[in-house]
N, C-alpha and C positions, 0 to 999 in steps of 0.2 A: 578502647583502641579500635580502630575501625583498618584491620590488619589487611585487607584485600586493597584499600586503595591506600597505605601506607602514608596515615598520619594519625599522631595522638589529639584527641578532643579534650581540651581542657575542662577543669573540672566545673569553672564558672559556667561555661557555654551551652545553653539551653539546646537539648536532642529531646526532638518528641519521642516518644517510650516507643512509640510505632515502627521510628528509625534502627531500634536495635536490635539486631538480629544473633541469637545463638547458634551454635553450627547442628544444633535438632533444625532448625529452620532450614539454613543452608545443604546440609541432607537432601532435608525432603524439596525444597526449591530443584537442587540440582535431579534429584530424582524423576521429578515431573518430566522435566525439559527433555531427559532421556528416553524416556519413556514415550511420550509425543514426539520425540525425533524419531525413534525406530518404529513408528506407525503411523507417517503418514495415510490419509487420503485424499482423493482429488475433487476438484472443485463441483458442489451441489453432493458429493457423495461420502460426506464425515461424518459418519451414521457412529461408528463408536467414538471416535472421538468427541462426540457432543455427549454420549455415555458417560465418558472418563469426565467431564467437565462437571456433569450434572452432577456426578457421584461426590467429587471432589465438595464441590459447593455445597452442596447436604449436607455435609460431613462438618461444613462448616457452619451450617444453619440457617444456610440464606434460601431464600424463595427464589426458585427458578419457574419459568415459562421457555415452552419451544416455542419458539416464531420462523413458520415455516420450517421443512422438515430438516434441518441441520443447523439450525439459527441457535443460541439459547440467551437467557438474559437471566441475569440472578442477582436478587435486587439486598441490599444489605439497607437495612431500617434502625436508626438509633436515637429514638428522637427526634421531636421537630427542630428543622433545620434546613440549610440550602442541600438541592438536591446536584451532586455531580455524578455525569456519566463517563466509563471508560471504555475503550473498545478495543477487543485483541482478533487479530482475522487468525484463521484455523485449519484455511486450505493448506495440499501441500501442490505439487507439481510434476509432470511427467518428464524426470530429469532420474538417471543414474546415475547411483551417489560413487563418489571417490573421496571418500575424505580419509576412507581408514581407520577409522571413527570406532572402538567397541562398541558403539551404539548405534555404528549406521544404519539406515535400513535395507531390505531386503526386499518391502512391499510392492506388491503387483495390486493395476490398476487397468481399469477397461475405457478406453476410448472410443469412440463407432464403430461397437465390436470388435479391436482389436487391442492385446495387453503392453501392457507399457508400465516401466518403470514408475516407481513413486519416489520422491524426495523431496523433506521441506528445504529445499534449495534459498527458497528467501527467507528464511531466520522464522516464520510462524511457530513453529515450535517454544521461539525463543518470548516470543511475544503472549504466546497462550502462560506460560509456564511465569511469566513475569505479574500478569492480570491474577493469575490463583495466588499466587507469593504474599501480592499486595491486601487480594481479598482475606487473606489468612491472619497478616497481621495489626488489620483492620477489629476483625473480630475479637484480636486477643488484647485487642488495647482502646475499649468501647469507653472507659472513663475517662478517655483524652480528645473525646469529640464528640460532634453531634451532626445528626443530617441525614442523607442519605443517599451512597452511591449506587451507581447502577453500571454491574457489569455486562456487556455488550459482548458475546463470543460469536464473530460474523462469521460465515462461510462464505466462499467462491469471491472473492475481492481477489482471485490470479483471472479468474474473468469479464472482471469488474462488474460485478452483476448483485453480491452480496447485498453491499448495505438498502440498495434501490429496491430489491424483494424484500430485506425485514423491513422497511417503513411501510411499504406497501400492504404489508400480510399484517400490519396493525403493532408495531414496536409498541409507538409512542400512546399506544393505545393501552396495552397490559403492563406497560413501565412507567413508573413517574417521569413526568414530563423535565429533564435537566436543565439546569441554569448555561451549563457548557457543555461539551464534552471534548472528552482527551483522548489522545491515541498518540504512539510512537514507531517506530519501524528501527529495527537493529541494521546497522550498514557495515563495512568494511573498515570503520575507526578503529581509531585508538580504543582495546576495549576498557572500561572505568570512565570513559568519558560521554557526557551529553553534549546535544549540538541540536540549537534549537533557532529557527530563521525567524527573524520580524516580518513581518507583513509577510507576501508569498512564501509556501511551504514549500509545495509541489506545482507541481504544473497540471492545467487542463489540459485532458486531451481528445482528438476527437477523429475517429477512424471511419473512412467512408471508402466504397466499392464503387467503382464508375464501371459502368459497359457502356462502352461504343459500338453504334452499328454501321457496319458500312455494308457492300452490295460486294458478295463473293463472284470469283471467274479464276481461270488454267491463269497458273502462273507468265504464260505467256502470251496473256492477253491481256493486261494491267487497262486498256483504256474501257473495257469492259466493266471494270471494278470501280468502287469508292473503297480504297482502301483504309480498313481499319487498324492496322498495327502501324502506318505512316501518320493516323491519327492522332492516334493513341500517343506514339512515341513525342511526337510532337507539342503534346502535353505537358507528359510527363517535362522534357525539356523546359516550357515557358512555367510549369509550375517553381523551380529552382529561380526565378527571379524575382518572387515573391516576397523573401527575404531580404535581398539583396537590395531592390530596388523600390521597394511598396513599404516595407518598415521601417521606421527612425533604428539605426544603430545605438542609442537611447533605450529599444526596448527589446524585448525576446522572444521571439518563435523559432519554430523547426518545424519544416514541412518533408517528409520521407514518403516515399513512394516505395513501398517494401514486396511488391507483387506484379507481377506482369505476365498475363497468359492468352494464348492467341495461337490459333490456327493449329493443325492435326500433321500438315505434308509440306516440305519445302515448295513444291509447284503449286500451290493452291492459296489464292487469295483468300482469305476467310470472310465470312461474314460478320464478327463482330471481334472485339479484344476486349481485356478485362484488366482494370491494376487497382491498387487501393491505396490510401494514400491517409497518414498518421498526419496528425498537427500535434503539436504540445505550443503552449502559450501561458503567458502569466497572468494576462489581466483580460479582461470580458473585451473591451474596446481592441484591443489587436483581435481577441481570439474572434472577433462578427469580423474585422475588416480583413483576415487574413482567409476565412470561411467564402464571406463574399468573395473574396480574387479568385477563388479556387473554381466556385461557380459558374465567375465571366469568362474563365479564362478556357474550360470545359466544353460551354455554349459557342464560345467564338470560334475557336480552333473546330471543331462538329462544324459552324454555317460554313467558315473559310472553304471547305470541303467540300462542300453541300451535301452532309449527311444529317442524318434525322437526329432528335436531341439525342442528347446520353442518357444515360438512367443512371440515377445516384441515389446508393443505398446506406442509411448509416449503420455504420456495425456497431459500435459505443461510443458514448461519450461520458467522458472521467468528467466530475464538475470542479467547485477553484477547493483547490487545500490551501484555506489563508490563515494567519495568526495574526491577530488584532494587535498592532503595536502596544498600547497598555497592557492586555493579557500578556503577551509573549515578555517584555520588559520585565513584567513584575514575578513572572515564574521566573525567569532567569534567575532573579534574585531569591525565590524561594529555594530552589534547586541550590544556589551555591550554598545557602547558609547550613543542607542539606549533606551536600558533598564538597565544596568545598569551591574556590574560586577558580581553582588553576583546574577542575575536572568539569566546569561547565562553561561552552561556548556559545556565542551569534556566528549563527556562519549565511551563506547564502541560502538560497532555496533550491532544492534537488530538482533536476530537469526531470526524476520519473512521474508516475500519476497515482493517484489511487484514487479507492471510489468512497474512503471515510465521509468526504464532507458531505455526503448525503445525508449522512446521518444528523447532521446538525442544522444544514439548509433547510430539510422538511422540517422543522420548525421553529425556524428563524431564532435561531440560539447561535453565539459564538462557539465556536471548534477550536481547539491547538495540540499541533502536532512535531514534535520532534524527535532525535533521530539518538541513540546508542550506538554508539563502540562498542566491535566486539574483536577486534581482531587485536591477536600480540604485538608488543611494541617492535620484536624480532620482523617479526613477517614485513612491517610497515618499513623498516629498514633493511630488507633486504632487496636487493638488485631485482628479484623474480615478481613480477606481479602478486600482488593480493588481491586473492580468488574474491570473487565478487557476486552481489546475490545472483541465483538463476546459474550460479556457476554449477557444478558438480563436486566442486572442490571447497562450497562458502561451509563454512565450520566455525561460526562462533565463542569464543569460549566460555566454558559454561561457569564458573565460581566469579568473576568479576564483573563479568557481561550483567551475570543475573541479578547481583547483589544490586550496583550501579541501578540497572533496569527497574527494580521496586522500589528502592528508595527515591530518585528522581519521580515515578508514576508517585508515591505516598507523600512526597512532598508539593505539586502539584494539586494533589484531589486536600490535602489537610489544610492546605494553604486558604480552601475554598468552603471548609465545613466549619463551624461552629464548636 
């Protein structure tokens, strides 16, 4: 009986042995997850947390490698076979927890020298604790496959900077090279439920800093000046019709302007302004022609002025989270036979980003990425919003969330081994 998502398995009906889980499991699953909630740390600095990871995995006999200094990979060998990868990110965030949580944390953390809350506010905890789950029941059920997966425990993917440093610092170099790899993110669902998008996952994103310069003077002498915050603003304005007017309603972007700073004294023209400006987009063809408008539109509005170019600086760029319709179709189908049909959906693609598909771009391997439930079916019905990642309040639950979370990941990686 598979008593957490409340249905009996008939006795005909083939469950890989991988799938069944005792409550020594469940324990020690929920144990982990607890454990890594109440110690976060923040991104590029998970110095014990890649500890606890490392220990875990020894314990379980697999061959670990650091990649770069919080990166780990721990490669699980059973035979020749296809090789699949998984990936759990392990940052937490500079967020004050409220959840009320026995487990929540406490942790302090340092930002440009100054301390600040820690919380994994976006479910990491729940994703590290899912990737050991799987690697555990992997090992204790070696006579039901063959192959070899490779666990991925990324850091700093809250600054999108993760997977781009372990390819770089030689992943794919001390890891077997994967036929795919997999990754999923815990949301605000239904928790017992998966939810996995065809084609687009996630969305691209891509964050740039423009300064403008224009020619300071006393505020009461404007014909003195090329003013740079009438610029500036004026931008900002024409860049809002980007959308509107430059893209097929047919496809999807969002362009935000989430910064704007400029000038020290009300009477003083300043010499330059500064804003920065987010795109999220789903396909490579919007995301060059919505790039490109952002550019013309930048260069124009600066000549309109006649002030000198702007300076455009890119802060990050997220790359595409896609699921190859055959991949993503046929784990559907794995997943249900798994958990069941009515716990596993198609849903659209999440407007947030993440920086996973690096890990599978650098070498041109397919990726697929889908999302868990973690939230009560109470909460979801009730009137008050459900706290949401990056909230203070996101609290996943931990016996159904987790269970759901390994099973779907083990039906996924079995689906693909020998």
């Amino acid at each position: 009986e598979d008593h957490l998502l409340g249905r009996t398995v008939p006795m005909h009906e083939h469950i890989h042995p991988a799938l069944i889980f005792d409550e020594d499991f469940m324990n020690s699953l929920v144990g982990d997850r607890e454990y890594l909630h109440a110690t976060p740390e923040l991104s590029t600095q998970e110095f014990r947390t890649a500890e606890f990871i490392e220990d875990r995995l020894h314990q379980l006999g697999l061959d670990t490698t650091r990649v770069g200094s919080t990166g780990i990979v721990g490669v699980l060998r059973n035979a020749d076979g296809p090789v699949v990868a998984y990936r759990a990110d392990t940052d937490g965030l500079p967020v004050e927890e409220r959840t009320g949580l026995p487990f929540a944390s406490r942790a302090k953390g340092t930002i440009d020298g100054a301390e600040v809350p820690i919380m994994h506010a976006c479910g990491h905890d729940v994703h590290m604790a899912v990737a050991l789950g799987a690697a555990r029941r992997l090992t204790e059920t070696v006579d039901y496959w063959r192959g070899t997966v490779v666990f991925v425990f990324q850091p700093a993917e809250e600054i999108a900077a993760g997977a781009k440093e372990m390819v770089e610092a030689g992943l794919w170099d001390v890891a077997p090279r994967p036929e795919i790899v997999l990754g999923m993110h815990v949301m605000p669902y239904e928790a017992g439920a998966v939810f996995l998008p065809v084609g687009a996952a996630m969305t691209m994103a891509d964050s740039w800093r423009i300064t403008v310069f224009g020619k300071g003077a006393h505020g009461s002498q404007p014909e003195e000046s090329i003013d740079p915050i009438v610029i500036a603003s004026a931008m900002v304005l024409r860049l809002q019709t980007i959308v509107s007017r430059e893209i097929s309603p047919r496809d999807t972007a969002v362009v935000t302007v989430g910064t704007f700073h400029a000038g020290l004294k009300e009477n003083i023209i300043p010499e330059k302004a500064e804003f920065s400006v987010n795109v999220r987009t789903l396909s490579s063809e919007v995301r060059t022609r919505v790039l490109a408008a952002i550019r013309r539109i930048i260069a124009a509005e600066a000549a309109a002025a006649g002030a000198s170019e702007p300076r455009i600086e890119v802060i990050s760029e997220l790359p595409e989270c896609f699921n190859r319709p055959n991949e993503a179709r046929r784990t559907i189908g794995d997943m249900r036979a798994a958990l069941g049909i009515e716990h596993v959906h198609e849903c659209p693609p999440h407007m947030a980003s993440e920086d996973f598909g690096y890990l599978a771009s650098a070498i041109g391997v397919p990726s697929l990425y889908w999302f868990l439930g973690g939230a009560p079916l109470a909460a979801l019905d009730d009137p008050e919003p459900v706290p949401v990642n990056h909230s203070p309040r996101f609290a996943p639950l931990s016996r159904p969330t987790l269970e759901t979370g390994v099973k779907a990941a083990l039906a996924a990686m079995l689906a693909r081994l020998s």
